[in-house]
N, C-alpha and C positions, 0 to 999 in steps of 0.2 A: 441462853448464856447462864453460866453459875455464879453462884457470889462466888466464889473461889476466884470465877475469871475477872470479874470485876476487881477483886482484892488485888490480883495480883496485878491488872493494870495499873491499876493506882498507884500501887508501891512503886514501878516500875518510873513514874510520870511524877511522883513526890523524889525520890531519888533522885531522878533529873533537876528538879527546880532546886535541889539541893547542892548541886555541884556547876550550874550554871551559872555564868557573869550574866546573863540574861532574866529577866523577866519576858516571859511570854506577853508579847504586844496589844493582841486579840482576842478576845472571848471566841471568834470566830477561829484562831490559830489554835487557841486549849482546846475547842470541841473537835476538830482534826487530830492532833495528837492523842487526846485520849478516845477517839473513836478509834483509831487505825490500832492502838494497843490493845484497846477492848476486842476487837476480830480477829488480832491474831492470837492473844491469850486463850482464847476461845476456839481457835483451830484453823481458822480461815486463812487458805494461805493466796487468794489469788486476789479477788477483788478489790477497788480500794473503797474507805466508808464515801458514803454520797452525800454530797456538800448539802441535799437535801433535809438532810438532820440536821441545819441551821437554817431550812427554805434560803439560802442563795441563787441568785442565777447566775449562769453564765457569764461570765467578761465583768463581775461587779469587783472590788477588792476585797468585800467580805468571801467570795467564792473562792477567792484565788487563796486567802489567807489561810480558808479552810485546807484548801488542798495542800500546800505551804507544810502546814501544820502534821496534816496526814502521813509527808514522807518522812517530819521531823520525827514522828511519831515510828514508823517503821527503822528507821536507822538506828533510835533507843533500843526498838524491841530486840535490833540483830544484836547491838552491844551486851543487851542482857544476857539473849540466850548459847552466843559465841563468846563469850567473851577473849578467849585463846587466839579465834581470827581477828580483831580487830584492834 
């Protein structure tokens, strides 16, 4: 991955917290959101990031938060890059 990808994750995940009534809940939900934005700024369009980058396991609510986090994370990135569809 490039700084470039990372930069633009970022932007993408500050811009968010910037228009949301929400504060992000979990350290465990932030590192899902900006995981899933970091992979796809970067190209990846299939896989999702692995709740492993926080060592979660299965069925904890750290894991779930993670995952949680992950699609809030892809839904962001579609609004960035469609913004016309959505």
């Amino acid at each position: 991955m490039q700084s470039n990808d990372t930069e633009l994750a970022e932007a993408v995940y500050q811009a968010w917290l910037k228009v949301t009534s929400r504060v992000p809940r979990s350290p465990a939900y932030q590192a899902g959101v900006k995981a899933r934005l970091l992979s796809l700024a970067s190209g990846e369009t299939h896989p999702r990031p692995s709740p492993r980058i926080i060592d979660a396991e299965r069925g904890t609510a750290e894991y779930d938060a993670f995952l949680a986090g992950s699609e809030r994370g892809h839904l962001l990135w579609i609004k960035f890059k469609y913004p016309e569809v959505v």
